[in-house]
Wavefront OBJ file of the C-alpha trace (Angstrom):
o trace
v 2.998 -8.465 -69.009
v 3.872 -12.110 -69.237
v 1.580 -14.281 -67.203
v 2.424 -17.791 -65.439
v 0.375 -20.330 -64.070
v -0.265 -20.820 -60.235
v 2.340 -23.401 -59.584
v 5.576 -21.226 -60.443
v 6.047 -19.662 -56.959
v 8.810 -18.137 -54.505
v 10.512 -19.962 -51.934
v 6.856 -21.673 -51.599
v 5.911 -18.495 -50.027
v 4.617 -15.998 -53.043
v 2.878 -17.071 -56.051
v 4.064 -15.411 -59.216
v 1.761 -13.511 -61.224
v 3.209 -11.924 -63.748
v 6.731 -10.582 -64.987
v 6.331 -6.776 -64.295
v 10.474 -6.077 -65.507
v 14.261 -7.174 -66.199
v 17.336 -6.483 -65.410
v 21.057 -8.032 -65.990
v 20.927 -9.225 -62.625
v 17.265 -9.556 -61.735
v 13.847 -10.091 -62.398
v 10.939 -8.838 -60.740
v 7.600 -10.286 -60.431
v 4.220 -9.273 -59.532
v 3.258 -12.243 -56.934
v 0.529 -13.008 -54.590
v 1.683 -14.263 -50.495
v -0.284 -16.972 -50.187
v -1.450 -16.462 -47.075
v -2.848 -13.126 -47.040
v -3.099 -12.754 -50.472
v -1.654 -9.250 -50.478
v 0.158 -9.113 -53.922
v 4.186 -7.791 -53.756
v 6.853 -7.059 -56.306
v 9.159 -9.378 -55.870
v 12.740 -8.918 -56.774
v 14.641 -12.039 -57.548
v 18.441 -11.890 -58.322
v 19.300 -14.646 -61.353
v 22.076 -15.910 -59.352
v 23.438 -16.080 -55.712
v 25.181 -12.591 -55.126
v 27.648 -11.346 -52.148
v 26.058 -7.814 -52.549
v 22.297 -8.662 -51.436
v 23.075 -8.628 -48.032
v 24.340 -5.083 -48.265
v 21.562 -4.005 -50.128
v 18.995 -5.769 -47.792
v 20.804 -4.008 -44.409
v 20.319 -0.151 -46.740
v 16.540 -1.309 -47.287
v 16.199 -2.085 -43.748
v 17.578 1.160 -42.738
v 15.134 3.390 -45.234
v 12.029 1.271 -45.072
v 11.997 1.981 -40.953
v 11.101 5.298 -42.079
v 7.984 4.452 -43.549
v 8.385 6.998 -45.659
v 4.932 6.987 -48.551
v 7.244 8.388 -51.344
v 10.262 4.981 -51.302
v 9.020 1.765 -52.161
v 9.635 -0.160 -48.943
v 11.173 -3.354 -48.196
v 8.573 -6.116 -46.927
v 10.715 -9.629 -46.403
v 13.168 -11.559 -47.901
v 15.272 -14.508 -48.333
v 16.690 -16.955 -49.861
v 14.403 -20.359 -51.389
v 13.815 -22.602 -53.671
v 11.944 -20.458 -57.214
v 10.156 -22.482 -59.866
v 9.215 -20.368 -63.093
v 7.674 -22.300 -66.324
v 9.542 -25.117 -67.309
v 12.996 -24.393 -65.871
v 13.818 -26.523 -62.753
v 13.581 -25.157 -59.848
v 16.781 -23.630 -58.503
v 17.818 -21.744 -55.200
v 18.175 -18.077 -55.150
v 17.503 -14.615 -53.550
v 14.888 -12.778 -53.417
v 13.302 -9.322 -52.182
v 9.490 -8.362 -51.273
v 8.893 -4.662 -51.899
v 6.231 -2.675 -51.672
v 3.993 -2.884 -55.245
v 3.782 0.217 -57.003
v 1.512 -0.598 -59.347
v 1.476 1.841 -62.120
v 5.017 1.411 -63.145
v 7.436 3.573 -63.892
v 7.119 7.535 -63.814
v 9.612 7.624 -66.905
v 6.613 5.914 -68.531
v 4.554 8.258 -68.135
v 6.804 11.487 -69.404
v 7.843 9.091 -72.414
v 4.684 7.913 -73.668
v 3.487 10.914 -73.901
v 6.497 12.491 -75.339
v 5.928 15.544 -73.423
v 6.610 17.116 -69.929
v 4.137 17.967 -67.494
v 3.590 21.465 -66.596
v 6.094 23.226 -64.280
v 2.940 23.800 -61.907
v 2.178 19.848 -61.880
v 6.033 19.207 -61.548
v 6.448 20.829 -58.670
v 4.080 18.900 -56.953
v 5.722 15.429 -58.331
v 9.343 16.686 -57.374
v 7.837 18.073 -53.965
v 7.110 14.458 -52.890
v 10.236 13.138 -54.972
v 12.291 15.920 -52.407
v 10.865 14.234 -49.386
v 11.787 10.311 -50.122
v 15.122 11.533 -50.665
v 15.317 13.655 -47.478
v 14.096 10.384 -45.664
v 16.994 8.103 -46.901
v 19.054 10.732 -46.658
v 17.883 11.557 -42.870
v 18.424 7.643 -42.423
v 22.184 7.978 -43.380
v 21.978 6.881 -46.511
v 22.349 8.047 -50.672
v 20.862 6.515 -53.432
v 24.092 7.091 -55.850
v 21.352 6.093 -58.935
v 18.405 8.842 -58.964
v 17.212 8.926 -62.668
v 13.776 8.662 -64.045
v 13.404 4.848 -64.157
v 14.354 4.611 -60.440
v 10.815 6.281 -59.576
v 7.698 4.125 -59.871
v 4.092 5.473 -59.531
v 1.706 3.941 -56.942
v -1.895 3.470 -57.488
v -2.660 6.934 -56.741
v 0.288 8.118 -59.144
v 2.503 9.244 -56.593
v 6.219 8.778 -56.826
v 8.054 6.491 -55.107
v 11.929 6.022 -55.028
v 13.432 2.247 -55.763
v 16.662 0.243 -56.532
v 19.081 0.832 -53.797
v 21.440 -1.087 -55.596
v 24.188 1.225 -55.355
v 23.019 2.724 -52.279
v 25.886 3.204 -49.667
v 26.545 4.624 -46.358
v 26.859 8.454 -46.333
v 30.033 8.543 -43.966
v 31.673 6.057 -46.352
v 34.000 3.176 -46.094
v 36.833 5.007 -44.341
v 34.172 7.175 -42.278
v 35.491 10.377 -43.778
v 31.988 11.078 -45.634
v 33.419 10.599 -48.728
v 32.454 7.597 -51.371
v 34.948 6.194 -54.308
v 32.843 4.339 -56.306
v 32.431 4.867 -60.019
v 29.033 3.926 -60.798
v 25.616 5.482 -61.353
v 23.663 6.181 -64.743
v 26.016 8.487 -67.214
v 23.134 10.651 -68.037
v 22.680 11.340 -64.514
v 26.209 11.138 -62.924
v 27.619 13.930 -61.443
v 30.988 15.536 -62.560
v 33.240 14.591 -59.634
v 31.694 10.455 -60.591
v 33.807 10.591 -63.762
v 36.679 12.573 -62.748
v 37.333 9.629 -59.769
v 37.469 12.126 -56.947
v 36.258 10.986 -53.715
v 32.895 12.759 -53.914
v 29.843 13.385 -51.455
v 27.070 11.291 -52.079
v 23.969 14.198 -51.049
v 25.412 16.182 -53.890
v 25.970 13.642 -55.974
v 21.924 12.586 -55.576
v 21.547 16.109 -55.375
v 22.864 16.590 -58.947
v 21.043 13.808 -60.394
v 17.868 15.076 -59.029
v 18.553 18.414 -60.849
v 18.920 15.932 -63.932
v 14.826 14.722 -63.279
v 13.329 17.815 -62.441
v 14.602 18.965 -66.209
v 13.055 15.771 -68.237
v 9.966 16.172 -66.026
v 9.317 19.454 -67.491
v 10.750 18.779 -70.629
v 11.132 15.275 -71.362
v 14.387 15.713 -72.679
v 17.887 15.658 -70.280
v 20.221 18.774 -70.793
v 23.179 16.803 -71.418
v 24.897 13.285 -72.397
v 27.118 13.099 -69.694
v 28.627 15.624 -67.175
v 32.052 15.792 -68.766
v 33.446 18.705 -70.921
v 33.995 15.696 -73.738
v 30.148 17.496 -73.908
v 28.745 20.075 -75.678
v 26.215 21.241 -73.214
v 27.901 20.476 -70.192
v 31.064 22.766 -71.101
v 29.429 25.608 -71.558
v 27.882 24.871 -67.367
v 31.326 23.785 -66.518
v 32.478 27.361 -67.924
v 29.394 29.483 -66.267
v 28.488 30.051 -69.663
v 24.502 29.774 -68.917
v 23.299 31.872 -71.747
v 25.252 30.011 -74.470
v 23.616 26.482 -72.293
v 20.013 28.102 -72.892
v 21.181 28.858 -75.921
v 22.065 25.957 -77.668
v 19.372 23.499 -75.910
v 15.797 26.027 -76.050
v 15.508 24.792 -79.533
v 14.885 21.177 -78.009
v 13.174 21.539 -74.799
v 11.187 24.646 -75.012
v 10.303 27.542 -72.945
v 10.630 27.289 -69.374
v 10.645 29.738 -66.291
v 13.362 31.324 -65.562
v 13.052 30.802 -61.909
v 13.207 27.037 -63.180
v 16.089 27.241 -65.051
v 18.333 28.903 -61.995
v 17.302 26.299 -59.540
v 18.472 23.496 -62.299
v 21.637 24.932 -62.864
v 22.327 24.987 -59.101
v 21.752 21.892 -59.025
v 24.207 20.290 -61.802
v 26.692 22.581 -61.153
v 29.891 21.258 -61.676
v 31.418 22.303 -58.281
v 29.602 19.999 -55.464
v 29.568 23.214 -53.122
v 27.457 25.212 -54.814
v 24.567 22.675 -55.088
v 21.913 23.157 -52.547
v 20.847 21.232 -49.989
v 17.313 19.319 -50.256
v 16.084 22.199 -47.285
v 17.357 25.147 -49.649
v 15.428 23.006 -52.956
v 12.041 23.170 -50.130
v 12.666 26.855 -50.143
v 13.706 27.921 -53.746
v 11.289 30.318 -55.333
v 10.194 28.090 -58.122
v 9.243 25.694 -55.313
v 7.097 28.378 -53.636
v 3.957 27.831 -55.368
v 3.840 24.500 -54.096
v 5.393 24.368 -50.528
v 3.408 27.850 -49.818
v -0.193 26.156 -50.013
v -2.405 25.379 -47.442
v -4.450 22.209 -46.933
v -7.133 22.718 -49.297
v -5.180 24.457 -51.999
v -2.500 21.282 -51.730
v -5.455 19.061 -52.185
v -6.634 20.590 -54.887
v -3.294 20.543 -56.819
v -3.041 16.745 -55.916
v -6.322 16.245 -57.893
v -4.929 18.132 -60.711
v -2.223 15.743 -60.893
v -4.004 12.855 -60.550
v -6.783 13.551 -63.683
v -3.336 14.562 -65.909
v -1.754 11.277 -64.837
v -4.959 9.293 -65.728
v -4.853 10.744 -69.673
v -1.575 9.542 -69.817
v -1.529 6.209 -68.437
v -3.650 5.327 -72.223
v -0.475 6.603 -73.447
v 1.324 3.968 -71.272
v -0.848 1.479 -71.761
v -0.926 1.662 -75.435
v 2.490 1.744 -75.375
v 3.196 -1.796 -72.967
v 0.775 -3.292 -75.766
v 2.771 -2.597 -78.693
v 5.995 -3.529 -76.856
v 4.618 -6.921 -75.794
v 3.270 -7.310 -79.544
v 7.140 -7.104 -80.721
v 8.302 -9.099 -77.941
v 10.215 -6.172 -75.733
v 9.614 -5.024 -71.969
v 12.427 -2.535 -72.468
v 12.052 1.499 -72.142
v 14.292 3.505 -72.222
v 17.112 6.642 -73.173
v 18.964 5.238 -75.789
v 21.923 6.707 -73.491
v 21.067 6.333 -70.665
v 23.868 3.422 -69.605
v 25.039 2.243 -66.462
v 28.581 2.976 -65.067
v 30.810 0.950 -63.563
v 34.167 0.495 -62.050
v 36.452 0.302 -65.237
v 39.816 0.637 -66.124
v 38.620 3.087 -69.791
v 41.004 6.731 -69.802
v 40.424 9.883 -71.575
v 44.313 10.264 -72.815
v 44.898 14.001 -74.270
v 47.389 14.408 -76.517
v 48.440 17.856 -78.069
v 51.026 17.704 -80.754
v 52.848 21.741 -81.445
v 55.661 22.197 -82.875
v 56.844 24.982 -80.377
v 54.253 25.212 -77.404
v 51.494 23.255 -75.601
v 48.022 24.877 -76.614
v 45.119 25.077 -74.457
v 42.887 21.744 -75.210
v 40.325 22.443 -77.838
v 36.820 20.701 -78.042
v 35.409 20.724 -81.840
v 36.150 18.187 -83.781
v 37.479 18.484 -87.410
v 37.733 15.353 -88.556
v 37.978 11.358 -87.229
v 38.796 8.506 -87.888
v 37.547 4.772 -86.925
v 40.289 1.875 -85.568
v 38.254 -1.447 -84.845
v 39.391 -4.315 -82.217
v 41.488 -3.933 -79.210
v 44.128 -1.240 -78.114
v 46.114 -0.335 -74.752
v 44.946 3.253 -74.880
v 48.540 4.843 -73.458
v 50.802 2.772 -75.400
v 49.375 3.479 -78.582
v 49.019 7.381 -77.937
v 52.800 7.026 -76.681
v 53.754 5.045 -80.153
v 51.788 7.616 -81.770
v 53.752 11.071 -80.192
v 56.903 9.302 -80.810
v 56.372 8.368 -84.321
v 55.091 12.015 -85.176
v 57.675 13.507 -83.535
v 60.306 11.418 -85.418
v 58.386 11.711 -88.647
v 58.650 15.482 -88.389
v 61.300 15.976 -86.839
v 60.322 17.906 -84.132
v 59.850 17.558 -80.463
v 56.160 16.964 -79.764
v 54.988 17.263 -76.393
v 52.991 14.675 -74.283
v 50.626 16.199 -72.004
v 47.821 14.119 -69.892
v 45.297 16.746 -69.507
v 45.760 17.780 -65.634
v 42.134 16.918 -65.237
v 41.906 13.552 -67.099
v 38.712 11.989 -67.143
v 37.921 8.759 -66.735
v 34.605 7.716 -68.592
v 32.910 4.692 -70.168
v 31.739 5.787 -73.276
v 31.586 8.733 -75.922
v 28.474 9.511 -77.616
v 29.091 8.749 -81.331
v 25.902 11.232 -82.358
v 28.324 14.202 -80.678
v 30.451 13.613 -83.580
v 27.759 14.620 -85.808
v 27.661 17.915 -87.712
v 25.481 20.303 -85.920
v 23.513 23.264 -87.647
v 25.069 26.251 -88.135
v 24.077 28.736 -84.812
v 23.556 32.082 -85.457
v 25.983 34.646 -86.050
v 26.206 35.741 -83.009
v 26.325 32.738 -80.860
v 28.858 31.512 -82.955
v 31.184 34.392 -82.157
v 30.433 33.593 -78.400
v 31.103 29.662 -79.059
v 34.319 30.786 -80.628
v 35.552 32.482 -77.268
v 34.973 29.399 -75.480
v 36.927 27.412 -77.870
v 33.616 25.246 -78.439
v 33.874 26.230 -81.828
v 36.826 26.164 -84.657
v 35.911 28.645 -86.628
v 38.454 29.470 -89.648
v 39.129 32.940 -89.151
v 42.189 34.963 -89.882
v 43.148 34.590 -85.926
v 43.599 30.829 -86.104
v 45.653 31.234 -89.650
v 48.100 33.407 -88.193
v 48.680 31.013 -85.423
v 51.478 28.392 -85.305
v 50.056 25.011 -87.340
v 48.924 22.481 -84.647
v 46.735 19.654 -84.667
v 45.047 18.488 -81.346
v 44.726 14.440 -81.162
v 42.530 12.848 -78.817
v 41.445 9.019 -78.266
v 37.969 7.936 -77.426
v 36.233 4.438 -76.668
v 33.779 4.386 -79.367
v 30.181 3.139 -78.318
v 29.808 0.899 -80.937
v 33.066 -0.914 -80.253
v 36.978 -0.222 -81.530
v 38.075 3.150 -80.720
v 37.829 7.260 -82.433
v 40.680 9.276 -82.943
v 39.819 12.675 -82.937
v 41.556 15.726 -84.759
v 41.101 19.570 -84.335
v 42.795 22.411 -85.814
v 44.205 24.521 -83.470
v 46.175 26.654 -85.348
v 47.948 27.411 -88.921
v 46.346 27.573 -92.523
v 43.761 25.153 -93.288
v 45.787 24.179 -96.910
v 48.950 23.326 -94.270
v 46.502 22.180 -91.470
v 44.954 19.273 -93.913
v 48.891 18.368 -95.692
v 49.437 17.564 -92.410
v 46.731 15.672 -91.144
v 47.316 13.578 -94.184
v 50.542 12.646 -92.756
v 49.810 12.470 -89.125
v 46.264 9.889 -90.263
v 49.018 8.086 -92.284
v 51.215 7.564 -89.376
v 47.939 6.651 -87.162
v 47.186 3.505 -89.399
v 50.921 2.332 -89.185
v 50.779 2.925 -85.734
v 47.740 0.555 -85.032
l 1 2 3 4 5 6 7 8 9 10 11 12 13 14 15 16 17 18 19 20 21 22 23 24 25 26 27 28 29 30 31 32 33 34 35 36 37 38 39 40 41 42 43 44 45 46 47 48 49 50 51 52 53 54 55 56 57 58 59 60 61 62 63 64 65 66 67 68 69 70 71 72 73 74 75 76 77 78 79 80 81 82 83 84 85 86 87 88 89 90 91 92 93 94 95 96 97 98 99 100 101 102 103 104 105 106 107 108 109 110 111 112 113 114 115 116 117 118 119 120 121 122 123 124 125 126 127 128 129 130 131 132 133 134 135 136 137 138 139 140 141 142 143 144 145 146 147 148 149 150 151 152 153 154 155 156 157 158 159 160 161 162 163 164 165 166 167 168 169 170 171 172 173 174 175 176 177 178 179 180 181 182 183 184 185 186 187 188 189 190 191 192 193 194 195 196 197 198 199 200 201 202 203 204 205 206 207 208 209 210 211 212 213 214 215 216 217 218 219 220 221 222 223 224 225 226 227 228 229 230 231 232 233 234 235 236 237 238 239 240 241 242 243 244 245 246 247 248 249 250 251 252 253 254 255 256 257 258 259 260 261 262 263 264 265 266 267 268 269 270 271 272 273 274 275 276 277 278 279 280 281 282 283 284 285 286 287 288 289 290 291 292 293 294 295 296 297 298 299 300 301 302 303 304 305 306 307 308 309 310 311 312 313 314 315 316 317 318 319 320 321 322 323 324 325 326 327 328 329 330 331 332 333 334 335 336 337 338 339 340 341 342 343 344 345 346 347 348 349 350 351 352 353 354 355 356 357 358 359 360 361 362 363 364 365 366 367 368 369 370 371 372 373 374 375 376 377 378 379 380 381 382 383 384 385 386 387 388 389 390 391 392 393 394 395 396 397 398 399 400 401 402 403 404 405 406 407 408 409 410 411 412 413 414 415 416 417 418 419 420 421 422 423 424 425 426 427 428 429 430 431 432 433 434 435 436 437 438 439 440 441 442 443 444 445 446 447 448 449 450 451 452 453 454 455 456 457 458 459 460 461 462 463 464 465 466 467 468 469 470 471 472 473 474 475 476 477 478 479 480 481 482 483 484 485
């Protein structure tokens, strides 16, 4: 942690400590009031921001509740803050509660493992309850993920950031929110479609999304879009082919366990329980049946597995200071935002539309800057001109609207087993080249993606004809691509 001397300070008022972590639009420091000398995490926002007010009124509202599981709001304001050399400028500023052992994420990270289902329960138990409270004070949290959950000094969990928190009746007071934003690994479905969406099942969704990486330390999908692997085959009902295709990298877990997660990230909002239903779930059971003692005795078992992993956390923090980073993290885990990026579908056939396929065969890179319809426009005319033929344009009827694609997706995967191949191939997750798909009219499937790394992807997929005649005319159609851009 970096360290200052006594004289930086906030608004006069706190004395700053140490740095405990960043953020694009704040800093938060571990400071000392200098009148009682009770020491606060103080969040202070790099410049002056319209939002804080909002955010301040939601804080309000859930730290009222006293709740012991949400890290509550103490003061704030808006003063004069001094830090090292930099003159001292005007800005705003939050007191929270100090959890002092950091982030729960650290602790499933560092030790690149889950806890037990039996411990989890107990951590998701109290997780459950802060959200109940907020949620019981009319509010949703609209950015549960695992970083968003500090530890106090007894290692229980506490929910923070209300940054995108919002009133659950909404704008319009029809109990429905608009806003796309969130964490992509942890966004529900109906975020990146742009419906107007619920926000208890939306928290309720991302909630199914940390109970799996606290068992697991992994999270079962990229992003809750069928542009995914994983989530297709949930979007489809397809639950063996999920368990399937992810066992290999999280392990065994209960079965009781994996019903209640997919519940809980199921794509249709409806079918998500409430936070009551999660209380009485029978993988929940073990914990929410125990009496005083037993629930004490549980709590201690937590506790002791905590302590052997904070050396994991520790050790890590020291090697991260000794290369000059703070930052943990997902290396997709990304923040959404309100943005103007479309998922444009585009299936050229000679004769008929074809059902979207998902497996890529083949891609290709175009760097700098692109309007996204035009060009796919430019592009359907051209081919259709260039072979003479009438190709269709068809917006998927349920176009997404996304930030990002995962480049790694892209990626050859291993060959699964016979078996699960054959079941892929029914879902049209896989293209395999059988004699089905060579009887079938030629057609090539084009799609356009924002690339992570900048510039854009075009995507192609066989979805029909000889491979010999499928690849004579992808030549063409990847020739009239680069003319195009």
């Amino acid at each position: 942690m970096e360290s200052f001397p006594e004289e930086n300070s906030i608004d006069h008022k706190y004395t700053i400590l140490e740095k405990k972590g960043r953020g694009a639009t704040a800093n938060v420091y571990l400071s000392e009031d200098k009148n009682d000398k009770a020491k606060y995490a103080v969040k202070v926002l790099k410049e002056i921001s319209p939002y804080f007010e909002k955010e301040i009124e939601i804080l309000k509202k859930v730290s009222i509740l006293k709740n012991p599981y949400i890290v509550n709001l103490i003061n704030y304001g808006e003063g004069p803050v001094k830090i090292g050399s930099k003159p001292e400028k005007n800005l705003q500023y939050m007191v929270l509660e100090n959890a002092s052992k950091g982030e729960l994420f650290d602790y499933i990270y560092c030790s690149e493992k889950g806890l037990s289902e039996r411990h989890t329960k107990l951590v998701f138990n109290k997780i459950l309850k802060g959200i109940q409270a907020i949620h019981d004070a009319g509010i949703c949290h609209r950015d549960i993920k695992m970083q968003n959950i500090l530890v106090d000094d007894k290692f229980n969990p506490k929910i923070c950031d209300f940054g995108f928190g919002a009133d659950l009746n909404g704008e319009d007071g029809t109990g429905k929110l608009k806003d796309f934003l969130g964490t992509q690994n942890y966004a529900a479905p109906e975020i990146f479609l742009h419906r107007p969406y619920d926000g208890i099942k939306v928290d309720i969704f991302s909630l199914g999304v940390v109970l799996l990486n606290l068992v697991t330390c992994k999270i079962g999908f990229c992003q809750a879009t069928r542009l995914d692997k994983y989530y297709r085959c949930i979007m489809a009902k397809k639950y063996n082919i999920y368990w399937k295709l992810v066992s290999g990298q999280i392990g065994p877990i209960s079965e009781e366990l994996k019903n209640l997660y997919i519940k809980m990230v199921s794509f249709n909002p409806e079918q998500r329980p409430s936070i009551e239903e999660i209380f009485k779930d029978p993988w929940m059971k073990e914990v929410t049946s125990l009496d005083e003692k037993g629930y004490a005795e549980l709590e201690n078992e937590v506790f002791e597995e905590f302590q052997k992993r904070e050396v994991d956390v520790l050790n890590n923090n020291e090697t991260l200071e000794a290369q000059g980073s703070s930052e943990i993290g997902f290396g997709n885990d990304r923040a959404l935002d309100d943005n103007k990026v479309e998922y444009f579908d585009l299936s050229l056939t000679p004769k008929f539309i074809q059902k979207t396929g998902l497996n890529m065969q083949n891609y290709m890179k175009i760097t700098g800057d692109l309007k996204p319809a035009v060009f796919m426009n430019e592009l359907a005319n051209k081919i259709a001109n260039d072979f003479e033929d009438n190709a269709k344009i068809e917006e998927c009827q349920n176009a997404l609207k996304f930030n990002v694609i995962f480049e790694e997706e892209l990626e050859d995967e291993e060959e699964p087993d016979e078996e699960l191949a054959k079941e892929l191939e029914k879902l049209g997750l896989e293209d395999v080249d059988d004699e089905n798909l060579a009887k079938k009219e030629c057609v090539i499937q084009v799609k356009l993606f924002q690339s992570l790394n900048g510039g854009y992807l075009v995507r192609f997929v066989r979805k029909g004809g000889e491979i010999e005649e499928y690849h004579k005319k992808l030549d063409s159609i990847i020739s009239i691509v680069k003319q195009v851009v």
